[in-house]
C-alpha positions as CSV (number, residue, x, y, z in Angstrom):
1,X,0.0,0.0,0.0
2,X,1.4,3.6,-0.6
3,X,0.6,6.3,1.9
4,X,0.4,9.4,0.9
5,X,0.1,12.7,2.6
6,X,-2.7,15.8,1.7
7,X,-1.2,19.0,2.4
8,X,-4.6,20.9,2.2
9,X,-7.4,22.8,4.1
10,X,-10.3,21.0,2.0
11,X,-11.2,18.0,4.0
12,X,-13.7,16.6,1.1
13,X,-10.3,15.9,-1.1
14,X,-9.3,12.7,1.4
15,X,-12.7,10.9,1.3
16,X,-13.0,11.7,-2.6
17,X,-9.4,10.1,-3.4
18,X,-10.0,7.7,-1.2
19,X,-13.0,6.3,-3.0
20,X,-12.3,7.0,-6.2
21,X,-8.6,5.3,-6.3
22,X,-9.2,2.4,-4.0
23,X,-7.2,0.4,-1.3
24,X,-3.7,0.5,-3.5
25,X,-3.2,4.2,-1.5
26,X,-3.9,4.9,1.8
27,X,-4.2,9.3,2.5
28,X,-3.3,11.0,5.8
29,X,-4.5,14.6,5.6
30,X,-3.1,17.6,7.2
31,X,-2.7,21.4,6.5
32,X,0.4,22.2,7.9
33,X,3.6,21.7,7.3
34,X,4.8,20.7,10.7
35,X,1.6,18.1,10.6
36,X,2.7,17.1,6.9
37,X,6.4,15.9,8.3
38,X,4.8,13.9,11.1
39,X,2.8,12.1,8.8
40,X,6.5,11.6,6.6
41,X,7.9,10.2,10.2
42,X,4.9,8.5,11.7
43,X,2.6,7.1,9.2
44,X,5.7,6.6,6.6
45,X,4.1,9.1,4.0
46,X,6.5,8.5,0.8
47,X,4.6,10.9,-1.2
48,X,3.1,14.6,-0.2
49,X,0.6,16.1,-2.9
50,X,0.5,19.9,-2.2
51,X,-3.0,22.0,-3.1
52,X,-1.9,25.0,-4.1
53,X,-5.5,26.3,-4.1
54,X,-6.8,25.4,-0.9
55,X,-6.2,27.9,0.9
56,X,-6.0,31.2,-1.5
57,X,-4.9,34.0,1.3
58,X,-1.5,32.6,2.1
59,X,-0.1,31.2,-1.1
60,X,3.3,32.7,-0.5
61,X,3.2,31.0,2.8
62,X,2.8,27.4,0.8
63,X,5.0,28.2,-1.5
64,X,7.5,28.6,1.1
65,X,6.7,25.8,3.0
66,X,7.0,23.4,-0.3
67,X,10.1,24.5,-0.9
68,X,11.6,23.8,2.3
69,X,10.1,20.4,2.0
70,X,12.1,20.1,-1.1
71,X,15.0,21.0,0.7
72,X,14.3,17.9,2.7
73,X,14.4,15.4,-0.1
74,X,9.9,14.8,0.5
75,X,8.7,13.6,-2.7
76,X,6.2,16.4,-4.0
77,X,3.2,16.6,-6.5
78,X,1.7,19.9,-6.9
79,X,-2.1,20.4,-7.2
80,X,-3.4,23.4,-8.8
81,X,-5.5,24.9,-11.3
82,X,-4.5,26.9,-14.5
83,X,-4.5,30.2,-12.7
84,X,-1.8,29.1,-10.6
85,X,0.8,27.0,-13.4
86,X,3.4,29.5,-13.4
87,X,3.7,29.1,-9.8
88,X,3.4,24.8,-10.0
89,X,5.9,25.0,-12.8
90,X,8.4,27.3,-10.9
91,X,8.1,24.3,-7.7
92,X,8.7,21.3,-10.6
93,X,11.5,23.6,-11.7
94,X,12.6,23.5,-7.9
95,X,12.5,19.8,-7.8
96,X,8.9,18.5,-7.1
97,X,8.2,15.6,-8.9
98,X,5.2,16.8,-11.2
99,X,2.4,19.1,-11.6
100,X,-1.2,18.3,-11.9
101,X,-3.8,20.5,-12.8
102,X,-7.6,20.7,-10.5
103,X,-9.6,19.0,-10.7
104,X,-7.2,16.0,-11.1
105,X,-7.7,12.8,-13.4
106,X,-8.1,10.0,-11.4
107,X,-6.5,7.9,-13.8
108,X,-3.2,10.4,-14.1
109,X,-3.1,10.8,-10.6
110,X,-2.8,7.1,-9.6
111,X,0.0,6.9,-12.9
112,X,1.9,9.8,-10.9
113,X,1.6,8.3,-7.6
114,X,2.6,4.9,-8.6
115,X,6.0,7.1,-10.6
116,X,6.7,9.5,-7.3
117,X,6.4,6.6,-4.8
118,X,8.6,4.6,-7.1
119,X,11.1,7.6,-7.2
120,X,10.9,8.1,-3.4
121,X,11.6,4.2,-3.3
122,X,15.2,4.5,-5.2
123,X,16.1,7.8,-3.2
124,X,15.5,5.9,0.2
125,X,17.5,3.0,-1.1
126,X,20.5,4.5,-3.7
127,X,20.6,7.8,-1.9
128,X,23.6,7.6,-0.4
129,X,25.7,6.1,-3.8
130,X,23.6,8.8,-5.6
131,X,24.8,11.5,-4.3
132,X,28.7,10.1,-4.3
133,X,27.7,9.9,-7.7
134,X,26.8,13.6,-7.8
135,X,30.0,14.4,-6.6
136,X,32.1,12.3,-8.7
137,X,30.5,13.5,-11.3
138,X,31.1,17.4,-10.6
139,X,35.3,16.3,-9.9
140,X,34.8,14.7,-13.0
141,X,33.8,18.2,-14.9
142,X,36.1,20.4,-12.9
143,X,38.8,22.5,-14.9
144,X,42.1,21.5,-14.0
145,X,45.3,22.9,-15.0
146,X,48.1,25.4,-13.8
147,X,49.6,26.0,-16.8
148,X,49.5,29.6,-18.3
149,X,46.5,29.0,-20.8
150,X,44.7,27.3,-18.3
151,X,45.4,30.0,-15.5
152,X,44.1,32.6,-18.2
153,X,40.3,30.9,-18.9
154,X,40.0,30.6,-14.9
155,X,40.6,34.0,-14.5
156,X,38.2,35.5,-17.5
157,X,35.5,32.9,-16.1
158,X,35.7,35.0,-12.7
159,X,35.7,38.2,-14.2
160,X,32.5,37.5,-15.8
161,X,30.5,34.8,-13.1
162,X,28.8,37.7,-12.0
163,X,28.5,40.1,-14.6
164,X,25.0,39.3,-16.6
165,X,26.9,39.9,-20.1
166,X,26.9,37.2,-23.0
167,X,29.6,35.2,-23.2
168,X,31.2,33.7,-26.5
169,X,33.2,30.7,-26.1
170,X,35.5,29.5,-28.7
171,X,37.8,26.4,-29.1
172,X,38.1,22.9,-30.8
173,X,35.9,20.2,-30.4
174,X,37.1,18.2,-26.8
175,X,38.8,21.7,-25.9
176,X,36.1,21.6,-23.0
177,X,33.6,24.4,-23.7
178,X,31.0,23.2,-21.7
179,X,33.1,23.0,-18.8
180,X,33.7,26.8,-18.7
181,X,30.0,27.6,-19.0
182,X,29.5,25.5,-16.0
183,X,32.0,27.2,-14.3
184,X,30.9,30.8,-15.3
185,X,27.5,29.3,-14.1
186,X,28.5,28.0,-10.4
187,X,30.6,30.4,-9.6
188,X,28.2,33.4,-10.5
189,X,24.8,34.4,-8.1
190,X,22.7,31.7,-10.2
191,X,24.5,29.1,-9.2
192,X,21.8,27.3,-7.5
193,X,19.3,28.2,-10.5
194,X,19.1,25.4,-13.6
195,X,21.9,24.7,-16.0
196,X,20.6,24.1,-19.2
197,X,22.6,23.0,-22.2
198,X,21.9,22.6,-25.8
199,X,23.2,21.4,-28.5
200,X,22.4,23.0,-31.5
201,X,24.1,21.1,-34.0
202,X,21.6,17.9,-32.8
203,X,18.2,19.3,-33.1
204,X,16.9,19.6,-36.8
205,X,15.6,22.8,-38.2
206,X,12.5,21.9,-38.4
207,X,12.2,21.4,-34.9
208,X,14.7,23.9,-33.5
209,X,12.5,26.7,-32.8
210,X,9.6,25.0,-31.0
211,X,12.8,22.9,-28.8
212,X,14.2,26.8,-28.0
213,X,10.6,28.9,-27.2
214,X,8.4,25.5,-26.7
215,X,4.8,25.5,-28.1
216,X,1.2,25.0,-26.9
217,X,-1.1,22.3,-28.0
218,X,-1.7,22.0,-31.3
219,X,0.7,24.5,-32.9
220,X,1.8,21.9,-35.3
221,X,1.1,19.1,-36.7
222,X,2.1,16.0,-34.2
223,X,1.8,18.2,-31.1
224,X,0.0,16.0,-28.3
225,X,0.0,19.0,-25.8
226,X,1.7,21.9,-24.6
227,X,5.3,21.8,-24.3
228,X,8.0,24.0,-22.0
229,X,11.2,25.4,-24.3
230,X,14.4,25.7,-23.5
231,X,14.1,29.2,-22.8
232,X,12.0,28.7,-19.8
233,X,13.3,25.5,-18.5
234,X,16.9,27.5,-17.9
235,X,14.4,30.3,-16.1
236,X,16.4,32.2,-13.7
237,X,19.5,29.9,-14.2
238,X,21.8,29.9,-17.2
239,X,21.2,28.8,-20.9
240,X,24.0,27.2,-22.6
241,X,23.7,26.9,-26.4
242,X,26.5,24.6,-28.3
243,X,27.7,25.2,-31.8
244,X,25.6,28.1,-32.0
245,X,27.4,28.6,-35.6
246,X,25.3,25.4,-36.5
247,X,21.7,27.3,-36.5
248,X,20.2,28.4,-40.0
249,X,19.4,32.1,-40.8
250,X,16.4,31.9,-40.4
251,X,17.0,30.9,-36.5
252,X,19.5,33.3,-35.8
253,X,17.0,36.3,-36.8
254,X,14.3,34.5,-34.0
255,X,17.3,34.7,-31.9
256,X,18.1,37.8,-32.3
257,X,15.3,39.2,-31.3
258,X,14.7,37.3,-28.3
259,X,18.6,38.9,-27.5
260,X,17.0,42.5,-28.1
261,X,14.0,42.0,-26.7
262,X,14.7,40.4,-23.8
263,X,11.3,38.2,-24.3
264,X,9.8,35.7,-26.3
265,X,6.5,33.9,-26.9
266,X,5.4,29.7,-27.2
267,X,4.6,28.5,-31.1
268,X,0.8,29.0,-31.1
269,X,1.1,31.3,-28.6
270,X,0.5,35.7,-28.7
271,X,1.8,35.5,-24.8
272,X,5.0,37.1,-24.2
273,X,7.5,35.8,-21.9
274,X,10.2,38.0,-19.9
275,X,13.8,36.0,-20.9
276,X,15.5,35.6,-17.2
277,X,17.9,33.4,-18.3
278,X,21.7,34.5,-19.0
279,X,22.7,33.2,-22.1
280,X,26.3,31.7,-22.8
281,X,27.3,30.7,-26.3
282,X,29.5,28.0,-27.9
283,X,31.5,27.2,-31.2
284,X,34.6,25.7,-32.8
285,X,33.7,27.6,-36.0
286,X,35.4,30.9,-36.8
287,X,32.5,33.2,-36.1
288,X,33.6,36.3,-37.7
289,X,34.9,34.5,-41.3
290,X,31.4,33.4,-41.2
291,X,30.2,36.6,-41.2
292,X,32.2,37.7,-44.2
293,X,30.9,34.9,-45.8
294,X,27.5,35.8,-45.2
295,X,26.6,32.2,-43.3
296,X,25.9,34.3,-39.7
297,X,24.3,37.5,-39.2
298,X,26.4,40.5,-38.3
299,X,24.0,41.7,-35.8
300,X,23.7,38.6,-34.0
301,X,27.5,38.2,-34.0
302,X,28.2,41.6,-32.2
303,X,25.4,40.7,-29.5
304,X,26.4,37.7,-28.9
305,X,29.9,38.5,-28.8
306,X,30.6,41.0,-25.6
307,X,32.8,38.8,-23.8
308,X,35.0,36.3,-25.6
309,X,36.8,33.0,-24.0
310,X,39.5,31.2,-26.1
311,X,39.6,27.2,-24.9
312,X,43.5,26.2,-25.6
313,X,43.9,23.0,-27.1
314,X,45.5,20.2,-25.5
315,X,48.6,20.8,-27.5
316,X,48.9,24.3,-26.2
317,X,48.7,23.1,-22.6
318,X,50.4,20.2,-22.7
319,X,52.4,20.7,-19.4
320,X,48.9,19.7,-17.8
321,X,48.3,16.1,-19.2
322,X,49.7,14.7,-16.5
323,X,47.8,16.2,-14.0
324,X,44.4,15.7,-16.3
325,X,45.8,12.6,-16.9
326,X,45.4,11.5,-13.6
327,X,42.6,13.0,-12.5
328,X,40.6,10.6,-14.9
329,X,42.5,7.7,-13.3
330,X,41.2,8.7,-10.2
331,X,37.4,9.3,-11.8
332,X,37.3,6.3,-13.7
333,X,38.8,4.1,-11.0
334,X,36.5,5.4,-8.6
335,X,33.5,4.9,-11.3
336,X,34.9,1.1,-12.1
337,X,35.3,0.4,-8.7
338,X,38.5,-0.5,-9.8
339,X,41.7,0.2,-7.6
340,X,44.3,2.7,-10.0
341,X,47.2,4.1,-8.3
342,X,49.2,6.3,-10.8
343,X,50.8,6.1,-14.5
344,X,54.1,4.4,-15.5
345,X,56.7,6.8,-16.0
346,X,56.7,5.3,-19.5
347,X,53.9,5.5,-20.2
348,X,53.0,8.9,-19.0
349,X,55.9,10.0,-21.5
350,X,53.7,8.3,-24.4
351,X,50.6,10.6,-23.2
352,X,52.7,13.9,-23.1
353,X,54.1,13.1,-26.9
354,X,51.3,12.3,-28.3
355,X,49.4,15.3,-30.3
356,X,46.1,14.6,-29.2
357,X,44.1,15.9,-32.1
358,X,40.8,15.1,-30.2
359,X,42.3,17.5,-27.0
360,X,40.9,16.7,-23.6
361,X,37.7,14.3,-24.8
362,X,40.5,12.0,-26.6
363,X,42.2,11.9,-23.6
364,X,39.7,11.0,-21.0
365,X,38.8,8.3,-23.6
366,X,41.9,7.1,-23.6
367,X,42.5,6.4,-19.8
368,X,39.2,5.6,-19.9
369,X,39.9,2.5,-22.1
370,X,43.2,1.6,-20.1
371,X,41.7,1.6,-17.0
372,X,39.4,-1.0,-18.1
373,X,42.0,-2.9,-19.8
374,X,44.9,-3.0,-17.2
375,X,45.8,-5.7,-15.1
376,X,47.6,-4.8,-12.3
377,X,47.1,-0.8,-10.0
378,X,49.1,1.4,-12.4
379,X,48.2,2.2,-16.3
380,X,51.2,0.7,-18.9
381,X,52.5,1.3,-22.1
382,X,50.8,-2.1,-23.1
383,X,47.3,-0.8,-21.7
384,X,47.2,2.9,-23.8
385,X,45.8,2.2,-27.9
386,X,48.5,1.4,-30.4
387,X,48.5,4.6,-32.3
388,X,50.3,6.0,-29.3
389,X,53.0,3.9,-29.5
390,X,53.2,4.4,-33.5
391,X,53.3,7.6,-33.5
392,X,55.8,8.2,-30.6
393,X,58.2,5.4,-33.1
394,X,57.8,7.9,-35.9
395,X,59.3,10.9,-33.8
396,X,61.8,8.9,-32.8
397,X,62.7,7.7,-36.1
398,X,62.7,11.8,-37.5
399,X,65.5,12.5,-34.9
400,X,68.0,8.9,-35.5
401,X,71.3,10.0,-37.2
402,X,71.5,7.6,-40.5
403,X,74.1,9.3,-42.4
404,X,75.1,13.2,-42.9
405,X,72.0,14.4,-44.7
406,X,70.2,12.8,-41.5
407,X,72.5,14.4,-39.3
408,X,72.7,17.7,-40.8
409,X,69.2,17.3,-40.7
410,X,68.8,16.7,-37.1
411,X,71.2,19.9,-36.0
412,X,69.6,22.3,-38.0
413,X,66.0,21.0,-36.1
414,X,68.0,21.3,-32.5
415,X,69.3,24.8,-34.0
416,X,66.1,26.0,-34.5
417,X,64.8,24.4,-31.1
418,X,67.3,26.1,-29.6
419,X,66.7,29.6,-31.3
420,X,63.4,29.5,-30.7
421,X,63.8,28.9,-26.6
422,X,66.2,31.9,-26.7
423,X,63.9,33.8,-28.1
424,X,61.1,32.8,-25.8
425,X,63.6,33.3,-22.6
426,X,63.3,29.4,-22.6
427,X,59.7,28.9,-22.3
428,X,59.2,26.1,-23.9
429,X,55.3,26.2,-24.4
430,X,56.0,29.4,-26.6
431,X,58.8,28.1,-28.0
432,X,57.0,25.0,-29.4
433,X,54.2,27.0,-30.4
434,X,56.5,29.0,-32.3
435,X,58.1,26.4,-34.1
436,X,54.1,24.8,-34.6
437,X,55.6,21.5,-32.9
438,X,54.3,19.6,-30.2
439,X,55.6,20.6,-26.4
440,X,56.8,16.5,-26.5
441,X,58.6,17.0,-29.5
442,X,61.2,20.0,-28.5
443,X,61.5,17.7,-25.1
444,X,63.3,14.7,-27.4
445,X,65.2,17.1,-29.3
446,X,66.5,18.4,-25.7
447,X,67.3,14.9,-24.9
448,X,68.9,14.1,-28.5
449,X,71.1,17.8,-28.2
450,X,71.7,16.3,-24.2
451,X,73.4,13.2,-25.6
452,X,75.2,14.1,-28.2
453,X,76.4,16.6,-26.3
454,X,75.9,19.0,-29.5
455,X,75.0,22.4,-27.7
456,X,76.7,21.6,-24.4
457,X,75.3,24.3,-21.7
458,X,73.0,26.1,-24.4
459,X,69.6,27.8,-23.7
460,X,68.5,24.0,-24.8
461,X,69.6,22.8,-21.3
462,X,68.8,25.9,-19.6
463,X,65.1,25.5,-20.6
464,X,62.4,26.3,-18.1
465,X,60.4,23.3,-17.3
């Protein structure tokens, strides 16, 4: 039997569900709060439905006291009529379980009853690993570096948490994009509001605009009822939109205006809706050639485009793999239950020289794979994919002395290395970047200048680390 409690002043609802839904739910009615959370403790209430209605003079009060029983994990339905929908969506928003409209259906109710008590069930039981979960998961999307790139996108993403300007970010697919939204979004004053992503590259155009504004029922063909957007699921939160270079022109003008506006309206709909949400953008397109080409409105660019983040690749961070590196072991040995306690030296050196065309997401796929494949507590050069390996053979091989073209060949590179690092006061991030070779690379032509002892005490060996 499910027990459920009635948090309501009108006494005819108990009797009346009751009856009409039978002995699979016993109700306990009370109309206050302190009443409703003995009836959680004592009668072992799993589900609460709140009437909104019931008592018209205090609905702040309720409210209130609906969201602090939210606050406390109590499974909540909201009951209200269409007057009060704003207000039942706002408490779904805040984590009730669903919102049904007075009079109810007898037939939904007992479907959402049956869903919330099922819910309530799993909380009770997987609580505990579900919020570990929770938290693994949010280690899992921290930013992590202390390199200079990285150093520079944590300190934009403070300057702007709090500032309700747009935000352009730009960078290579895997370059972590989404990450820096979520960190403009929980370390600004909306932090504890929704964070809503979409991709815009996944939703066809057909379909794109009702996804965005929503619709009501029947505004197109297919439509079984009325439907929430995007706009108004991120309500006071934050509003993340992905490959925003992806949308037609025909989108971009609808966007546009909701931008100048600061308000849009359902499909089907005349109402207007106030836009509350802040609004960050993504792309790894170049924005501005686009606009020269005529494929993204000028307009939309500039409004879009107030505050600008660059996402480094991999390769121009690659002093940080080994610290990403291992803070995937860590994730993924946690998530495998699987007991990882570090990298081989060897094959941590395979990680740093490999190029990583697919940056960061290649990575994380990567130990990802080798955690599941290795045998023993510490990742191999036998556990990471054999294109690794291959290409770290084929460096190797550019650098081997095999005769005097070879080995004129060869000093002229370490030449240039080492102009390049004394150029660069021996950075050897810029000096890499410079030369538009990999950080790993300019390390083996160290080494190979090291051992052959061909620049002795040079700016080569004097390199900062």
């Amino acid at each position: 039997m499910i027990r459920v409690g009635l948090y309501t002043l009108d006494c005819a609802l108990q009797p009346l569900l009751s009856s009409g839904l039978g002995t699979e739910f016993q109700f306990f009615l009370d109309s206050t709060e302190e009443g409703i959370r003995n009836l959680i403790e004592e009668e072992g209430c799993t589900v609460v439905i709140l009437d909104l209605n019931s008592q018209e003079g205090a609905l702040k009060d309720r409210v209130e006291s609906a969201r602090r029983l939210l606050a406390g994990e109590v499974t909540l339905l909201v009951l209200a009529d269409d007057g009060l929908r704003v207000t039942a969506n706002e408490l779904v928003r805040a984590g009730a379980h669903s919102y049904l409209r007075r009079p109810p259906s007898l037939r939904e109710l007992r479907t959402l009853l049956r869903r919330a008590h099922d819910t309530a069930a799993r909380k009770q039981q997987f609580g505990p690993a579900l919020d570990r979960l929770d938290e693994s998961a949010l280690e899992r999307t921290r930013m992590i570096g202390s390199s200079e790139a990285m150093q520079r996108v944590m300190q934009l993403v403070d300057r702007v948490a709090n500032i309700d300007a747009s935000v352009l970010i730009n960078g290579e697919s895997g370059t972590g994009k989404e990450l820096v939204a979520r960190a403009i979004h929980s370390r600004g004053v909306r932090a504890r509001r929704p964070f809503v992503a979409v991709a815009c590259g996944a939703i066809p155009e057909t379909l794109i605009e009702a996804e965005l504004f929503g619709h009501e029922k029947g505004a197109f063909t297919g439509t079984v009822g009325a439907r929430e957007g995007f706009f108004e699921q991120a309500a006071d939160g934050t509003l993340f939109l992905d490959e925003i270079g992806e949308l037609s022109l025909y989108t971009q003008v609808k966007l546009l205006r909701v931008l100048q506006q600061r308000e849009f309206s359902r499909l089907g709909s005349s109402r207007l809706t106030p836009l509350r949400a802040r609004l960050i953008f993504a792309t790894h397109r170049d924005l501005g050639e686009m606009v020269a080409q005529g494929k993204f409105r000028q307009d939309l660019f500039y409004r879009i485009n107030v505050m600008k983040i660059e996402t480094p690749t991999l390769q121009e961070h690659a002093e940080d793999i080994p610290q990403i590196a291992m803070h995937f072991v860590r994730y993924y040995s946690n998530l495998f239950q699987k007991k990882m306690v570090g990298i081989e030296p060897e094959a941590l050196l395979l990680l740093q020289d490999y190029h990583w065309p697919g940056n960061v997401r290649e990575l994380e796929n990567v130990v990802q794979r080798a955690i599941i494949l290795a045998p023993g507590s510490m990742l191999r050069p036998d556990d990471l994919p054999r294109n690794l390996h291959e290409e770290a053979v084929t460096n190797e091989q550019d650098c081997l002395p095999g005769g005097s073209f070879e080995r004129q060949l060869r000093e002229y590179k370490i030449r240039l290395a080492e102009a390049a690092l004394r150029e660069h006061n021996g950075n050897k991030t810029l000096a890499a970047r410079s030369l538009c070779i990999s950080r790993g690379y300019l390390h083996r032509l160290i080494r190979l200048a090291e051992s052959d002892s061909f620049i002795g005490s040079s700016s080569l060996e004097s390199a900062e680390v």
